[in-house]
N, CA, C and O atoms as a CHARMM CRD file, in Angstrom:
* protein
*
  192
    1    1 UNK  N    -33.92900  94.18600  58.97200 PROA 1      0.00000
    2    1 UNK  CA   -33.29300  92.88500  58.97100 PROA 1      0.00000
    3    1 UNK  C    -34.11700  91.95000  58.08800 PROA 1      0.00000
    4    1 UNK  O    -35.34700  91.96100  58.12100 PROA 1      0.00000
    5    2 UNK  N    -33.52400  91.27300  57.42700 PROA 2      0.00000
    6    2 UNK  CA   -34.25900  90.48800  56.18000 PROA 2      0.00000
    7    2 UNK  C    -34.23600  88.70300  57.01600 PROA 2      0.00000
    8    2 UNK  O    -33.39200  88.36100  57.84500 PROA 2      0.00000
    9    3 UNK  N    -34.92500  88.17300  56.71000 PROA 3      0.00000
   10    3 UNK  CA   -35.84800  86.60300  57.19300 PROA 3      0.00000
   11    3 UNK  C    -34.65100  85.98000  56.02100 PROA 3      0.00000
   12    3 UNK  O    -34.19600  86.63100  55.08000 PROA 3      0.00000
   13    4 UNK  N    -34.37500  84.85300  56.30200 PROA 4      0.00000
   14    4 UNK  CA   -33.41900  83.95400  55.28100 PROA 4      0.00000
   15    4 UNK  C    -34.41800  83.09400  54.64300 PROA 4      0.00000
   16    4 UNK  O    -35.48800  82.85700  55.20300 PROA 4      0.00000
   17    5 UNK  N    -34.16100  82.68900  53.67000 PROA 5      0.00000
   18    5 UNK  CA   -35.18200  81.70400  53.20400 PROA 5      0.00000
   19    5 UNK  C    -34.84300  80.89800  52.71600 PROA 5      0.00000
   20    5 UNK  O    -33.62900  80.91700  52.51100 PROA 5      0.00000
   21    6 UNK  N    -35.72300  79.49500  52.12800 PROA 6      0.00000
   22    6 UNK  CA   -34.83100  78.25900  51.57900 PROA 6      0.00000
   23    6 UNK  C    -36.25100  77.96800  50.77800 PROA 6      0.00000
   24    6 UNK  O    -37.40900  78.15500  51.15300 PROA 6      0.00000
   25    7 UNK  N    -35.59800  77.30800  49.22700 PROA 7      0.00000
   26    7 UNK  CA   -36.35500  76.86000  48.49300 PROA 7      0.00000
   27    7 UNK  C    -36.72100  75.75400  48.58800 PROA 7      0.00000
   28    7 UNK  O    -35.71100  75.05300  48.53500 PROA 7      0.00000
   29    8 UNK  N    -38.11500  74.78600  48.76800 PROA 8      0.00000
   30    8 UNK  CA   -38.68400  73.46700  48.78300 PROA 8      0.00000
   31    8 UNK  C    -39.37700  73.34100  47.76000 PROA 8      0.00000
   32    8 UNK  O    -39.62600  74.29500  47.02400 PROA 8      0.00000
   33    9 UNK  N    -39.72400  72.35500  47.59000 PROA 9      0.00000
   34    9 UNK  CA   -40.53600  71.85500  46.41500 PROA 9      0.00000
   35    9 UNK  C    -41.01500  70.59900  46.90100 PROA 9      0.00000
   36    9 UNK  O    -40.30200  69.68800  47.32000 PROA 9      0.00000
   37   10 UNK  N    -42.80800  70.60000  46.78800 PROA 10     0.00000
   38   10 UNK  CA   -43.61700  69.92700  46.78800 PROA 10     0.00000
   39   10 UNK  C    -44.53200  69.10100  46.17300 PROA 10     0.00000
   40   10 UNK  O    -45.52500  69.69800  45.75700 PROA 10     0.00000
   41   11 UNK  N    -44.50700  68.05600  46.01000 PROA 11     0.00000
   42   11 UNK  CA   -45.37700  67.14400  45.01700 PROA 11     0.00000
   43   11 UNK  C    -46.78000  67.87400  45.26900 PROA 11     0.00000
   44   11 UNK  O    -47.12000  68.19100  46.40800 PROA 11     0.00000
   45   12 UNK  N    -47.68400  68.15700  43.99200 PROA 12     0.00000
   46   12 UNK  CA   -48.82700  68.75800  43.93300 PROA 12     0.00000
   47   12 UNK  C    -50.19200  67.61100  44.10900 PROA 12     0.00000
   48   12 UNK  O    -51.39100  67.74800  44.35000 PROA 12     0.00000
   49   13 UNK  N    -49.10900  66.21400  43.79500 PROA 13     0.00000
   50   13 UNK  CA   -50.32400  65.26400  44.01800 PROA 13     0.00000
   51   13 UNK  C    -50.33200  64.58400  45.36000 PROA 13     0.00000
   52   13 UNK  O    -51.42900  64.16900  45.73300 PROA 13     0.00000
   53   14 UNK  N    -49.05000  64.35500  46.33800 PROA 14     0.00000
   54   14 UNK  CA   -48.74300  63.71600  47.45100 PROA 14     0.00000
   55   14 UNK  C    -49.05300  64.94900  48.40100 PROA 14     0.00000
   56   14 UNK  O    -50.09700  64.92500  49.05200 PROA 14     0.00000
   57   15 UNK  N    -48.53200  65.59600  48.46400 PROA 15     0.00000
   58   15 UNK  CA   -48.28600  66.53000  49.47000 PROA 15     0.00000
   59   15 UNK  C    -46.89300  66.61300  49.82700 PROA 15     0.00000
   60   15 UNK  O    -46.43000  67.67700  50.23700 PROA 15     0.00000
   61   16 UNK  N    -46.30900  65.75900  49.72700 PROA 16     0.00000
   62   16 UNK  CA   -44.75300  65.80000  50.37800 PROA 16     0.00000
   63   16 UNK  C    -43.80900  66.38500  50.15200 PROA 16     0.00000
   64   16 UNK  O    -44.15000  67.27200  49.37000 PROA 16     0.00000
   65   17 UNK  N    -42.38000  66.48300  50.43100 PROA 17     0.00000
   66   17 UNK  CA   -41.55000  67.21400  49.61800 PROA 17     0.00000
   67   17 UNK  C    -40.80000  66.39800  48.91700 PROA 17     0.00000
   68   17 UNK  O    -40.45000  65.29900  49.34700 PROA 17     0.00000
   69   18 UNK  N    -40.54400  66.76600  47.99500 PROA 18     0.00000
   70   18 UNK  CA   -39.66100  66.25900  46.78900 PROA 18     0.00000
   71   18 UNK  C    -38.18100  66.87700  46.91900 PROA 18     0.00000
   72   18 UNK  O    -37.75100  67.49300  47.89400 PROA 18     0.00000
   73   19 UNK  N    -37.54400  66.60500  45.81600 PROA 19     0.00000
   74   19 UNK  CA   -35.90100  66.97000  45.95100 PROA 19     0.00000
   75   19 UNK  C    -36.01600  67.75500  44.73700 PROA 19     0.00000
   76   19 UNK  O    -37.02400  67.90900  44.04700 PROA 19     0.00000
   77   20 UNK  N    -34.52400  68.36800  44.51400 PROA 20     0.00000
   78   20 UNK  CA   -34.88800  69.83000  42.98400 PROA 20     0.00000
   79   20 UNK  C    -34.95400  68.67800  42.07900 PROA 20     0.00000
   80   20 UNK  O    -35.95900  68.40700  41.42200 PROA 20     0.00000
   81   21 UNK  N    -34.14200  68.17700  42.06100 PROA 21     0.00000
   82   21 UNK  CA   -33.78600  66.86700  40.69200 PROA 21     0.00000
   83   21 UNK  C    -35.20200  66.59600  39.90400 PROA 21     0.00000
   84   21 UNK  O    -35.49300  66.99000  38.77500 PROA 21     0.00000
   85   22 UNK  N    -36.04600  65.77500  40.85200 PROA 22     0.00000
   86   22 UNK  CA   -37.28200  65.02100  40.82900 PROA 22     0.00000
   87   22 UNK  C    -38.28000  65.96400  40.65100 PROA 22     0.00000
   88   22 UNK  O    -39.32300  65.40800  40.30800 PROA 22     0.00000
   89   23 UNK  N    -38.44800  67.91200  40.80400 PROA 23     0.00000
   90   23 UNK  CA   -39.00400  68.76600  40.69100 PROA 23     0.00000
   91   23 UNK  C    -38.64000  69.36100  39.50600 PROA 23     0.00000
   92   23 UNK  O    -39.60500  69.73700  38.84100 PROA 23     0.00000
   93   24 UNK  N    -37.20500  69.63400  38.87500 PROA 24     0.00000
   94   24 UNK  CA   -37.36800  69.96700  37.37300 PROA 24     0.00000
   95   24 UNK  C    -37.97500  69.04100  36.40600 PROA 24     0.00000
   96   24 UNK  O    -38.47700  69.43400  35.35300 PROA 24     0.00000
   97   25 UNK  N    -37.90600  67.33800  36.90800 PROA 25     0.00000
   98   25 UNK  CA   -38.07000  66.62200  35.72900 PROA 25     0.00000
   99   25 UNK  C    -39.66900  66.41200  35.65600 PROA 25     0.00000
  100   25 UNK  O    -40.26100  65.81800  34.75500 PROA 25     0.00000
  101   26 UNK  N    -40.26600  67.04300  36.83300 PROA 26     0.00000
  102   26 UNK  CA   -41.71400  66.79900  36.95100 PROA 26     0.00000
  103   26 UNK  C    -42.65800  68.25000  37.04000 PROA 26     0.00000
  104   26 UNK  O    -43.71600  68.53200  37.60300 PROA 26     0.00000
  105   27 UNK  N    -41.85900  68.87200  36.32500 PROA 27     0.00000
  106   27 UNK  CA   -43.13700  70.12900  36.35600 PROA 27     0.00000
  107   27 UNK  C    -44.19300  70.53100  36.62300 PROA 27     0.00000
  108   27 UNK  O    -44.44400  71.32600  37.52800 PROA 27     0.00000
  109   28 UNK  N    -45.08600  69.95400  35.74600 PROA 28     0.00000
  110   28 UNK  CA   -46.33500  70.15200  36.01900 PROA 28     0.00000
  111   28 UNK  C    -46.98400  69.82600  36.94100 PROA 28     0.00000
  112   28 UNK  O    -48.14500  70.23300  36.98100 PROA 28     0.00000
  113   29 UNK  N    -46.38600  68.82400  38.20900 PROA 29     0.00000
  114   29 UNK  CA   -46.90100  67.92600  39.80300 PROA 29     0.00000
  115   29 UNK  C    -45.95900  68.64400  40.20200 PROA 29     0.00000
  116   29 UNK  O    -45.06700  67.82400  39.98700 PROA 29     0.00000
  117   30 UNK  N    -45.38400  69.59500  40.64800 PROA 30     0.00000
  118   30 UNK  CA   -44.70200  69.85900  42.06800 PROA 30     0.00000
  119   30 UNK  C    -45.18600  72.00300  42.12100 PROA 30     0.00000
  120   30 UNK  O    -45.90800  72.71100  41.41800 PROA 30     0.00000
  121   31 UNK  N    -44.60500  72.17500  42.92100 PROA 31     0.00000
  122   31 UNK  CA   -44.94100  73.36400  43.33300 PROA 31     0.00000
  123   31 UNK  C    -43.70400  73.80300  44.02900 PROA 31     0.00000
  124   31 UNK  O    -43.06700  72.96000  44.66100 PROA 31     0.00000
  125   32 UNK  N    -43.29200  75.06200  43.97600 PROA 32     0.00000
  126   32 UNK  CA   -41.90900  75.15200  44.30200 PROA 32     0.00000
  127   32 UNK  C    -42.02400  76.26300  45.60700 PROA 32     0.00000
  128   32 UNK  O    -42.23200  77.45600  45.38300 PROA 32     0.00000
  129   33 UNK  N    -41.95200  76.02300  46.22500 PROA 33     0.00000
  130   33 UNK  CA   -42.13100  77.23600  47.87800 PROA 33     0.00000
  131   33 UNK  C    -41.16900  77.92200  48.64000 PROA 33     0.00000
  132   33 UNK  O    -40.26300  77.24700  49.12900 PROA 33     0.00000
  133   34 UNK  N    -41.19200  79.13900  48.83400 PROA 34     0.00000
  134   34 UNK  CA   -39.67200  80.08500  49.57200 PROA 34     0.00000
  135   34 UNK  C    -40.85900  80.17600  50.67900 PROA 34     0.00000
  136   34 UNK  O    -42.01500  80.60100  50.68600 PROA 34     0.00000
  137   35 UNK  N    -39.71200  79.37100  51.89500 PROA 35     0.00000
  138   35 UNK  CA   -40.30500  79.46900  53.33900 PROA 35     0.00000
  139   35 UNK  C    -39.19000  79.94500  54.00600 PROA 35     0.00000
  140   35 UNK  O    -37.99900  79.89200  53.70000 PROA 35     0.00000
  141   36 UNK  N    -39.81100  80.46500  55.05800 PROA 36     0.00000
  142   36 UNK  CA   -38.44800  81.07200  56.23200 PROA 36     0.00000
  143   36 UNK  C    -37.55100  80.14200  56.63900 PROA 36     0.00000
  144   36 UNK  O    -37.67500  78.99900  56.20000 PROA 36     0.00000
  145   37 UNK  N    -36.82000  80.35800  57.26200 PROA 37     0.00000
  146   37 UNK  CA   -35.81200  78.86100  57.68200 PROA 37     0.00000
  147   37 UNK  C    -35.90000  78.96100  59.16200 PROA 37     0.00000
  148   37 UNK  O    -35.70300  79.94100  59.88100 PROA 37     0.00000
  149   38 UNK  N    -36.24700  77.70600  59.48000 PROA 38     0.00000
  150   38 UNK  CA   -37.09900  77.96100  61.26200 PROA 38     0.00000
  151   38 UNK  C    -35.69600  78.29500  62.15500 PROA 38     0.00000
  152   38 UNK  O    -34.50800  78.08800  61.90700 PROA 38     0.00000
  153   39 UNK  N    -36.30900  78.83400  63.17300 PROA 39     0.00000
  154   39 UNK  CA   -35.42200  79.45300  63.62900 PROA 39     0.00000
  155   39 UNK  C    -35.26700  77.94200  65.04900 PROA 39     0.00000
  156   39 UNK  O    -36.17000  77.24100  65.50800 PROA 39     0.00000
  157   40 UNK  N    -33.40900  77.93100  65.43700 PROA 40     0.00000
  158   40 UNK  CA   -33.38400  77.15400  66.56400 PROA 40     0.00000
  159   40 UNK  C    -34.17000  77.31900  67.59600 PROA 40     0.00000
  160   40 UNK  O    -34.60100  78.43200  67.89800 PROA 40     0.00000
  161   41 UNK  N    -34.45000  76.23800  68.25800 PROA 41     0.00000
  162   41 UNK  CA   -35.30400  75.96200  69.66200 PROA 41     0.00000
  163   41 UNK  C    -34.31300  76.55800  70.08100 PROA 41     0.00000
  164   41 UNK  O    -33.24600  76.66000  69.47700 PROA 41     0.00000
  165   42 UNK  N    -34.63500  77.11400  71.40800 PROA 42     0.00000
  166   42 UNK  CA   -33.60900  77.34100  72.48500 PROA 42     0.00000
  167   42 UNK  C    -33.90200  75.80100  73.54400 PROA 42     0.00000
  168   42 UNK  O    -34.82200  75.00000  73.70800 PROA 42     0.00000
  169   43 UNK  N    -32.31400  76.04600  74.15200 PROA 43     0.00000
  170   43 UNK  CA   -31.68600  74.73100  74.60300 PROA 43     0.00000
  171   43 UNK  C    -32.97900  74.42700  75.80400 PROA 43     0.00000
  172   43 UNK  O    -33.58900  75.44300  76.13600 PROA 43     0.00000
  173   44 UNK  N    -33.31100  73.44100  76.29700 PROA 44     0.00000
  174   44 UNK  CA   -33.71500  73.11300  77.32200 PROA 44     0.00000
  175   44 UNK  C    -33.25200  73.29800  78.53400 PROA 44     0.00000
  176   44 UNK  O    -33.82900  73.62700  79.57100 PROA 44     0.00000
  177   45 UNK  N    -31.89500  72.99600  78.25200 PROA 45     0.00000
  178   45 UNK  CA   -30.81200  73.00500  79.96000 PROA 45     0.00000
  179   45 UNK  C    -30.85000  74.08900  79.95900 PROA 45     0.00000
  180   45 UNK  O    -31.06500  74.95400  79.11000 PROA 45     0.00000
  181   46 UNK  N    -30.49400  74.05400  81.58700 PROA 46     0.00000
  182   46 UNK  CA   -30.11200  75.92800  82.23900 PROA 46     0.00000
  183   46 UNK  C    -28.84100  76.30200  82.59200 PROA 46     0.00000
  184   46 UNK  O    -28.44100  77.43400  82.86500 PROA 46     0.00000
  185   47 UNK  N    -27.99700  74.86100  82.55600 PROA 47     0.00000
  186   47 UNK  CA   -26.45000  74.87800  82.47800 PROA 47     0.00000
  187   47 UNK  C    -26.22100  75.02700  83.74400 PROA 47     0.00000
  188   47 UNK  O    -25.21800  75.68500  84.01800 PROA 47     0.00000
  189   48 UNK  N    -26.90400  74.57700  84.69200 PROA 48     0.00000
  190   48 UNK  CA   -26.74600  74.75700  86.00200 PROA 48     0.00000
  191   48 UNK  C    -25.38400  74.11900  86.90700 PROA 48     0.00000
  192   48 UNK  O    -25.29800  74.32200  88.11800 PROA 48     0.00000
């Protein structure tokens, strides 16, 4: 079974994440990252 993943992109000087737009036009400051895609919490309630 294969993990799903999603592409982010990170400012290399902030730390934060950036958007693709603002990551092609800034190359050389961002960093582009394939992370897993978190998986849902399970619900709190017990549906009682």
């Amino acid at each position: 079974m294969s993990d799903k993943k999603t592409t982010q992109y990170r400012s290399a000087k902030s730390g934060e994440f950036v958007t693709k737009q603002y990551a092609e036009t800034h190359k050389s400051t961002t960093v582009k990252e394939r992370n897993n895609v978190p998986k849902p919490s399970p619900s709190k309630s017990r549906g009682k």
